[in-house]
C-alpha positions as CSV (number, residue, x, y, z in Angstrom):
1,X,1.4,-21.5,-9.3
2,X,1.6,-18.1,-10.7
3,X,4.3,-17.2,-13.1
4,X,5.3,-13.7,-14.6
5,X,8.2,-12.7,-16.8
6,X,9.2,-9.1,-17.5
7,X,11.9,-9.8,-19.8
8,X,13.5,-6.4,-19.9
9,X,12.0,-3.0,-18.1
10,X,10.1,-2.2,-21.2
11,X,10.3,1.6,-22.5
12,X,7.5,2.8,-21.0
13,X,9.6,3.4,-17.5
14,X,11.7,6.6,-18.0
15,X,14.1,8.3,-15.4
16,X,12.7,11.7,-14.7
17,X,15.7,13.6,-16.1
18,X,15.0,16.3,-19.0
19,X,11.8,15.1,-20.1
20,X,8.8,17.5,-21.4
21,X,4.9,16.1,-21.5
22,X,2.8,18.1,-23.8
23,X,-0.8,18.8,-23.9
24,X,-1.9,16.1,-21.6
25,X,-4.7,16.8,-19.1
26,X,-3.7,16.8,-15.8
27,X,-5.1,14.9,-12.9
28,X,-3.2,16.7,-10.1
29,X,-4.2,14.7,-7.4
30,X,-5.0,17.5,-5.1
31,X,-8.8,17.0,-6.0
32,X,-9.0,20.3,-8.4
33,X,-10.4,19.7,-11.7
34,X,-8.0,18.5,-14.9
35,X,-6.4,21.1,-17.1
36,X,-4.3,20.8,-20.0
37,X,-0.8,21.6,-19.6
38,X,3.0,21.1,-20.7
39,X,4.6,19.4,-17.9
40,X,8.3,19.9,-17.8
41,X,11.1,18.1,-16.1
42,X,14.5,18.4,-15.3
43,X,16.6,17.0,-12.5
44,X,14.1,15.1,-11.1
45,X,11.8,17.8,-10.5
46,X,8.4,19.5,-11.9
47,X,10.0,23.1,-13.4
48,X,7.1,24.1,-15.5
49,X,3.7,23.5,-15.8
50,X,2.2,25.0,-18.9
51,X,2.3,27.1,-20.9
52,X,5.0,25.1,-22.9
53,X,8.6,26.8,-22.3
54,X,11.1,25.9,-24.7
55,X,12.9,22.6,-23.4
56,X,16.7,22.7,-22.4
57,X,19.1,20.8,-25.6
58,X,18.5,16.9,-25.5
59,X,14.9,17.0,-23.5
60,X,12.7,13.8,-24.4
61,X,9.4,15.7,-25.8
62,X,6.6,12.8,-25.1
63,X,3.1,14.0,-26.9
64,X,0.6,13.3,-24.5
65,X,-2.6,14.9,-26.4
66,X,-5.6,12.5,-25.9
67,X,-3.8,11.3,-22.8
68,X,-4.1,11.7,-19.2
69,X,-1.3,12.8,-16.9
70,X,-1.4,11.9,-13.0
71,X,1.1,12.1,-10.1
72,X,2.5,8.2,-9.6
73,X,0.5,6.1,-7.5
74,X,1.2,5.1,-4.0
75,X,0.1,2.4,-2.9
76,X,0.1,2.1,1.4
77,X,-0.1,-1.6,1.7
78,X,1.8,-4.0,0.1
79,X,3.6,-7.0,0.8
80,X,6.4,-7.9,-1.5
81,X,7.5,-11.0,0.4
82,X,7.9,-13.3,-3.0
83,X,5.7,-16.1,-1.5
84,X,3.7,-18.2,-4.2
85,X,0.7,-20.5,-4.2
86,X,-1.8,-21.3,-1.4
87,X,-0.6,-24.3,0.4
88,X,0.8,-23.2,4.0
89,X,4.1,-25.6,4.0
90,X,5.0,-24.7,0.1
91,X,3.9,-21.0,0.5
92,X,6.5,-20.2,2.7
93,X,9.1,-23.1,3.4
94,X,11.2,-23.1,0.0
95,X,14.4,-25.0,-0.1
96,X,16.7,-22.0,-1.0
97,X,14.9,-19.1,0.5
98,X,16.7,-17.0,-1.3
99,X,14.9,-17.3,-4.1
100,X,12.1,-15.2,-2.5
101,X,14.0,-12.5,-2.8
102,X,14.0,-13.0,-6.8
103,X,10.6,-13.3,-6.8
104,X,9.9,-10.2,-5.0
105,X,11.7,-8.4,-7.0
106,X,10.3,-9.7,-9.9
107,X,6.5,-8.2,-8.1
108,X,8.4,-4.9,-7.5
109,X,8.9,-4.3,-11.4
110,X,5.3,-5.2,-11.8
111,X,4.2,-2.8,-9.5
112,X,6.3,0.1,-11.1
113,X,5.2,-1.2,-14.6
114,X,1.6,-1.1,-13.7
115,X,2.1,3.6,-12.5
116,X,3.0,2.6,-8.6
117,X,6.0,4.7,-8.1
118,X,5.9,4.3,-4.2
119,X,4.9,1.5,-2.2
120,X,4.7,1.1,1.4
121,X,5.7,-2.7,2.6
122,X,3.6,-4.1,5.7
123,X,5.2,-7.2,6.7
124,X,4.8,-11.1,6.0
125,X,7.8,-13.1,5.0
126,X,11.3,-12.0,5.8
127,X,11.9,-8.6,6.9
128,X,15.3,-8.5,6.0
129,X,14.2,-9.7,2.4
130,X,12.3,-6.3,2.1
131,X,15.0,-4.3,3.5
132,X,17.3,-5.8,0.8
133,X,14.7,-5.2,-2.1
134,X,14.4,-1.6,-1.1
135,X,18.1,-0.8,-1.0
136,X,18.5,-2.9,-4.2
137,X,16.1,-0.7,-5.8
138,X,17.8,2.8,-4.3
139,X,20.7,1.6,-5.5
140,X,19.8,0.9,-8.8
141,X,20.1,-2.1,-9.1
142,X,17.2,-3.5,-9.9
143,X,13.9,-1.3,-11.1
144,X,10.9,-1.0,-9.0
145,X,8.8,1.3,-6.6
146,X,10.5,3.5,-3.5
147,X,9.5,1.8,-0.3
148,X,9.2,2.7,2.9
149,X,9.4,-0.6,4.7
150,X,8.4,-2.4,8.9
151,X,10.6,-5.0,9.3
152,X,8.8,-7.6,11.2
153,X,4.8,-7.1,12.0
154,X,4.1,-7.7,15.9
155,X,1.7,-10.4,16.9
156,X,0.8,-11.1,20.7
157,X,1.6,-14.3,21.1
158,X,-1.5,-16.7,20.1
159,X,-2.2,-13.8,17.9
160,X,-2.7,-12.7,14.1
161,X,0.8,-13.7,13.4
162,X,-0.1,-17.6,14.1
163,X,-0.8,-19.9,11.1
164,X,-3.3,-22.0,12.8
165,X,-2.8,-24.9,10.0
166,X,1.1,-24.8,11.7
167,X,2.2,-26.7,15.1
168,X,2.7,-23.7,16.5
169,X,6.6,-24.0,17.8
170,X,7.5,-23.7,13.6
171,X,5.3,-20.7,13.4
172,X,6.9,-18.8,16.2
173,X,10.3,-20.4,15.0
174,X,9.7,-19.0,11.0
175,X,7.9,-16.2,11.4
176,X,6.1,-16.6,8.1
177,X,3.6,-13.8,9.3
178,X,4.8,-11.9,12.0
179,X,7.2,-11.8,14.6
180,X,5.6,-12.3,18.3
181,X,6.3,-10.2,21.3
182,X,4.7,-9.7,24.9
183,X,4.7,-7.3,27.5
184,X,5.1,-3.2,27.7
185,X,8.7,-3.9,27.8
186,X,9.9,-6.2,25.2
187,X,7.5,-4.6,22.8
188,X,9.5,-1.5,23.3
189,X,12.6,-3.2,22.7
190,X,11.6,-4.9,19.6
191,X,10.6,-1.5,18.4
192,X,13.7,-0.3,18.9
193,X,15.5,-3.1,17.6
194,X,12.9,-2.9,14.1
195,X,14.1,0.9,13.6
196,X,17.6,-0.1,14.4
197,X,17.2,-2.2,11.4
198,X,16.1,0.5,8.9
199,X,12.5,0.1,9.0
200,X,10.4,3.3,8.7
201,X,7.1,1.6,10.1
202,X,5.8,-0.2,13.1
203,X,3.1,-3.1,12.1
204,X,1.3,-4.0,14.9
205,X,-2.1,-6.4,14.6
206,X,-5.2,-5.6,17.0
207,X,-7.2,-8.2,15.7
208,X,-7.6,-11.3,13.8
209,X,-8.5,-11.0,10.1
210,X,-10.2,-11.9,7.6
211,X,-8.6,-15.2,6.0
212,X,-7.2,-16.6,9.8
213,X,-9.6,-16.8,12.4
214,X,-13.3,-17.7,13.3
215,X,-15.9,-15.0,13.3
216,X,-15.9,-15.2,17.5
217,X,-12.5,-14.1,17.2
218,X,-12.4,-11.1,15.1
219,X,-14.3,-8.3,18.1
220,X,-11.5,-9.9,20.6
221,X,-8.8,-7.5,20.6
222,X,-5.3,-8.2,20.5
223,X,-2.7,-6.4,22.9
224,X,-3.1,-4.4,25.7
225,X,-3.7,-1.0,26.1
226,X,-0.5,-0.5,28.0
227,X,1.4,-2.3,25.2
228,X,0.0,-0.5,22.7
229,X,1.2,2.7,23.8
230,X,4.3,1.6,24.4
231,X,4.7,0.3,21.0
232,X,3.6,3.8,19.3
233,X,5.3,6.1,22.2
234,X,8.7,4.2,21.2
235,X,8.0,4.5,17.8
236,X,7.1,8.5,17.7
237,X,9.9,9.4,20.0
238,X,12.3,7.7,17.2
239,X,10.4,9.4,14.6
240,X,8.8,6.5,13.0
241,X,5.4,6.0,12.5
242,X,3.0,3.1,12.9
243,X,0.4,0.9,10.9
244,X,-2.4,-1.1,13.3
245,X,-4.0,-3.6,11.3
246,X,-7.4,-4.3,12.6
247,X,-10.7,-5.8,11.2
248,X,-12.4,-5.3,14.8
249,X,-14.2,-2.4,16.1
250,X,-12.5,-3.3,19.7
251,X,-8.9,-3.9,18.5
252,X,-9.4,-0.3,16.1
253,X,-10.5,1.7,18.9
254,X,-7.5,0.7,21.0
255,X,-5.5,1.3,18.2
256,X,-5.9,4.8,17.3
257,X,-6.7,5.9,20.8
258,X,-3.1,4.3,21.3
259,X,-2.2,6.9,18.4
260,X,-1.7,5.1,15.6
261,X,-0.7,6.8,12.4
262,X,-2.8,4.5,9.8
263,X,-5.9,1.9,10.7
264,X,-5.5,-0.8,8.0
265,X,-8.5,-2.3,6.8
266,X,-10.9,-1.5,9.7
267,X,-13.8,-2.6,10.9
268,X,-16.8,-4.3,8.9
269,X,-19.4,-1.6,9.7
270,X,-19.3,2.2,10.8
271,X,-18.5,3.2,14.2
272,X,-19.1,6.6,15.1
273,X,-17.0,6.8,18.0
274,X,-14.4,4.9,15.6
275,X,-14.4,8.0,13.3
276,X,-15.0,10.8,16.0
277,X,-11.2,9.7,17.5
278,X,-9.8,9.4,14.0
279,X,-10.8,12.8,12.7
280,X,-9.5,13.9,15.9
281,X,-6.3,12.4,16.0
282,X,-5.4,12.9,12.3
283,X,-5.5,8.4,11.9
284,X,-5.4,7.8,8.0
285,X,-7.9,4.8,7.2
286,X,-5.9,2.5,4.7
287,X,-9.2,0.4,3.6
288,X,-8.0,-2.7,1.3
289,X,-11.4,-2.9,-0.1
290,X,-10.3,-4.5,-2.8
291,X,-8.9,-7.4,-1.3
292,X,-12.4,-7.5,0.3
293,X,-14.0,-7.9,-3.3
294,X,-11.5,-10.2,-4.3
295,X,-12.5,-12.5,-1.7
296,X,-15.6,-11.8,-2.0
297,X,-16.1,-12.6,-5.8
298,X,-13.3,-14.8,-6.9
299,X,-11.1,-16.5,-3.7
300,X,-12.8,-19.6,-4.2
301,X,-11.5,-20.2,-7.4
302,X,-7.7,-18.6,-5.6
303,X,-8.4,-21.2,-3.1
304,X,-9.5,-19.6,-0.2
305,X,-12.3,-21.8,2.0
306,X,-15.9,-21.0,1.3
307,X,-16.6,-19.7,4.8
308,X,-14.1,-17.2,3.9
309,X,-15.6,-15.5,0.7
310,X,-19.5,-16.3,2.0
311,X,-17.7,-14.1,5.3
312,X,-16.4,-11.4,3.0
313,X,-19.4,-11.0,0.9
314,X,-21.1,-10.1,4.9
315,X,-18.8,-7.9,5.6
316,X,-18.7,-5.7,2.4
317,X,-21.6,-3.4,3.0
318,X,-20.9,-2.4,6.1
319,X,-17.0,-1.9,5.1
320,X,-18.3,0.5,2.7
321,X,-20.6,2.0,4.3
322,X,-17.3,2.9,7.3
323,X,-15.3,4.2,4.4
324,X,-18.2,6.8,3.0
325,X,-18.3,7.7,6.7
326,X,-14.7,8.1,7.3
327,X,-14.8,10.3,3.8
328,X,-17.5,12.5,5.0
329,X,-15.8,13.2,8.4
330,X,-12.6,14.3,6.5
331,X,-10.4,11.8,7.6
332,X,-7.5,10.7,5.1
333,X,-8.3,7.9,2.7
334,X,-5.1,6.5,1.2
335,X,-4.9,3.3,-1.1
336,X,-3.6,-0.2,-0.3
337,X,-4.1,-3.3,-2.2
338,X,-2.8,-5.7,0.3
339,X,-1.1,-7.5,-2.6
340,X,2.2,-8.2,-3.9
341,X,2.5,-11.7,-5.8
342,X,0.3,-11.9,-8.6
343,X,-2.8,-12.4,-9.5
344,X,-3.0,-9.2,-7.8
345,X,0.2,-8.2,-7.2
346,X,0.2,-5.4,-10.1
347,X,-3.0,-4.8,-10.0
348,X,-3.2,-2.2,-6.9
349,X,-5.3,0.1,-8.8
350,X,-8.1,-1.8,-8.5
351,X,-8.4,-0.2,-5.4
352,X,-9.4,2.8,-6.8
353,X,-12.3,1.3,-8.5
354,X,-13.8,-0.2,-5.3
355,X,-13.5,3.1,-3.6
356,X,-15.5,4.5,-5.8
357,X,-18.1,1.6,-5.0
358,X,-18.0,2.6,-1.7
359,X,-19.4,6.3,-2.3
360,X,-15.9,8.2,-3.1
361,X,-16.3,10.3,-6.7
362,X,-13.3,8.9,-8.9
363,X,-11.4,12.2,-8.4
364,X,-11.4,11.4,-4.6
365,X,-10.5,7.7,-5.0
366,X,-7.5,8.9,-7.5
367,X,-6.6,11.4,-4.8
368,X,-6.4,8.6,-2.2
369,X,-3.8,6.8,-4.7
370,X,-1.7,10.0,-4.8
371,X,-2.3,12.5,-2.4
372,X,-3.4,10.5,0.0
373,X,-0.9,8.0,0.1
374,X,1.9,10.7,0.2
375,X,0.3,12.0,3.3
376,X,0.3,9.1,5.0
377,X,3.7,8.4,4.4
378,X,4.7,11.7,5.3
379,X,5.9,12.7,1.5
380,X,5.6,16.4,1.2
381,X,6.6,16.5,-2.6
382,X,4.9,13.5,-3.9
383,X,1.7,12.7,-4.7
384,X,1.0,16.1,-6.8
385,X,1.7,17.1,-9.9
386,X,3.1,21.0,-8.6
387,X,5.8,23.3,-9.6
388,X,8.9,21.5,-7.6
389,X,6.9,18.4,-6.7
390,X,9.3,15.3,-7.2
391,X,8.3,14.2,-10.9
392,X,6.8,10.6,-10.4
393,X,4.4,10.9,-12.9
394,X,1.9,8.3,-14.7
395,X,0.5,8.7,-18.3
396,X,-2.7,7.0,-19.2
397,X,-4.0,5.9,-22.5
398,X,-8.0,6.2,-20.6
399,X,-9.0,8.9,-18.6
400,X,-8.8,7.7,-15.1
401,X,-11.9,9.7,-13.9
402,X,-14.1,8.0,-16.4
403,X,-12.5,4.8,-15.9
404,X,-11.3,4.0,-13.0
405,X,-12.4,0.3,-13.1
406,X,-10.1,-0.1,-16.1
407,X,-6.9,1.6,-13.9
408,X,-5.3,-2.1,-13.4
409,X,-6.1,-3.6,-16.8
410,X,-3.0,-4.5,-19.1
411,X,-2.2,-1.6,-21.5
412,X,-3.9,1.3,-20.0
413,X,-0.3,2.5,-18.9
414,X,1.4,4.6,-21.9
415,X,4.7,6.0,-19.6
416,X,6.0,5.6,-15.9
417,X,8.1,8.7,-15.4
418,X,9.7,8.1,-11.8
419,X,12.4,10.7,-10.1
420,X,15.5,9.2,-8.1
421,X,14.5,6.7,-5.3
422,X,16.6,7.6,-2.7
């Protein structure tokens, strides 16, 4: 089992309240070349950006020479459910669930620790868990990332949401993935209910994936048509947006010609019709390469079954290959790790390392982290380092564009600066 222990927030997380950078380059994340600037911040808010004005009485000067200055990350796919280990019945039966909750938290700091400012949370474990974390955090009252949160996932019944090593009464009685639901109808009524609860998102699954099911299963799509669009017409008529998680070329064609705001993960090769219909309907791709790699490469030794890494080693070509396409077409690229707990969890920036494997130049990939993500969350004023841009801000010790392999290690972090979560 997995332990970490933050002791206090350390120093390196600041409020972003009368605070001036100076001389770092900056990374805007707009995709335009670094400059060095004086970054200057008062009430939560970018007010100058080079040349150095003289701060207001009391501003925190930080020297950033030799340093590199980027908007905070944002990462689009998370899961801070504070489940541990890989057993199915310990994972996620814990005699005082509450403790979860603890946990989670604990992931959240992490993630703020590690220059994730905003996180978006896709499901898995207790939804109202993740609704409590969030507040906790607007509230103060605990430190961590903004989130934008989807209450419970939909699974058809039979579907993604099933734990097949479960009799399958507990899993519809738990929930530990998803919640299931059936039927144009009661799909949108549990929409309804979901955005009645606070969530932002809709999570819906159109296929299997990658650690779950068979390799028949995967191209066998999950929901109807005529569910689908009842799920995402609910959903935009409320104002909310929603996430299709598919690993099938079937299930993400129904998706996004459904209207779907962001395809997570995708399918394992390129699909031109796939990415005609997303560059057409605006669909953000929301790869989770990494996650891909980490099976790939080391979930054996996490304790995933062989037949699962020898599949994600199969598939990785050909999911790299769909997000150079999706690149080239213009579509949105935005960053998820598909983590929470570690040995991941913290570690979301690893995602912009395998993006760059996949054909992106580092400047794109960082975009995707910052940029990107704000885009798909529909944050105007994050994601940029700009004049009255919301100052969640990241300074590294390496430069990001050389490095971007080294973006998760330990110490590559010298300040978090993050505005007001509201």
């Amino acid at each position: 089992m997995y332990r970490y222990s933050p002791g206090r927030i350390p120093n390196h997380v600041a409020e972003a309240d009368n605070i001036v950078v100076t001389n770092a380059t900056v990374i805007d994340g707009t995709g335009a070349d670094p400059f060095v600037a004086d970054v200057t911040v008062l009430g939560g808010r970018i007010v100058n950006l080079g040349p150095r004005t003289e701060p207001d009485d009391g501003a925190k000067v930080i020297e950033g020479a030799g340093m590199f200055l980027t908007p905070g990350l944002i990462d689009c796919h998370v899961h801070l459910t504070g489940l541990e280990g890989r057993d199915p019945f310990r994972r996620n039966i814990d005699k005082y669930p509450s403790v979860r909750l603890l946990r989670a938290t604990r992931d959240a700091i992490r993630i703020l620790q590690a220059g994730f400012t905003t996180v978006r949370h896709l499901g898995h474990g207790v939804a109202d868990q993740a609704q409590a974390l969030k507040e906790a955090i607007a509230d103060g009252l605990v430190a961590g990332p903004r989130m934008q949160t989807c209450g419970w996932a939909m699974s058809q019944t039979g579907g993604h949401g099933n734990l097949h090593d479960w009799p399958y009464q507990l899993v519809e009685d738990l929930r530990p993935r998803s919640a299931f639901v059936d039927g144009p109808d009661d799909c949108r009524k549990f929409v309804r209910r979901q955005l009645g609860d606070g969530a932002e998102w809709i999570k819906v699954y159109t296929s299997e994936g990658l650690i779950s099911s068979p390799d028949h299963l995967i191209d066998i799509p999950n929901y109807s048509m005529a569910e689908l669009e009842a799920i995402v017409d609910e959903a935009h008529r409320r104002g909310a947006r929603v996430a299709a998680h598919s690993t099938g070329l079937e299930g993400s064609l129904n998706a996004v010609k459904a209207g779907v705001d962001t395809l997570e993960h995708g399918p394992h090769a390129p699909d031109d019709t796939l990415i005609d219909l997303m560059a057409q309907n605006g669909t953000t791709l929301v790869p989770t390469l990494d996650v891909f790699e980490y099976a790939a490469f080391k979930g054996e030794s996490y304790g995933w079954p062989d037949w699962v890494s020898e599949r994600a080693r199969r598939w990785l070509p050909g999911r790299r290959e769909m997000v150079a396409a999706a690149a080239e077409a213009g579509i949105t690229i935005a960053v998820g790790s598909d983590s929470g707990q570690p040995p991941r969890g913290g570690k979301g920036a690893a995602e912009i390392g395998a993006l760059v494997r996949a054909g992106l130049s580092p400047l794109q990939a960082l975009s995707a982290a910052t940029k990107g993500g704000a885009k798909a969350l529909g944050i105007d004023d994050l994601g940029v380092v700009a004049l009255g841009a919301r100052a969640d801000l990241v300074l590294w010790r390496i430069n990001p564009l050389e490095s971007p392999d080294s973006l998760s290690e330990d110490g590559v972090v010298e300040r978090v600066i993050q505005a007001e979560v509201q």
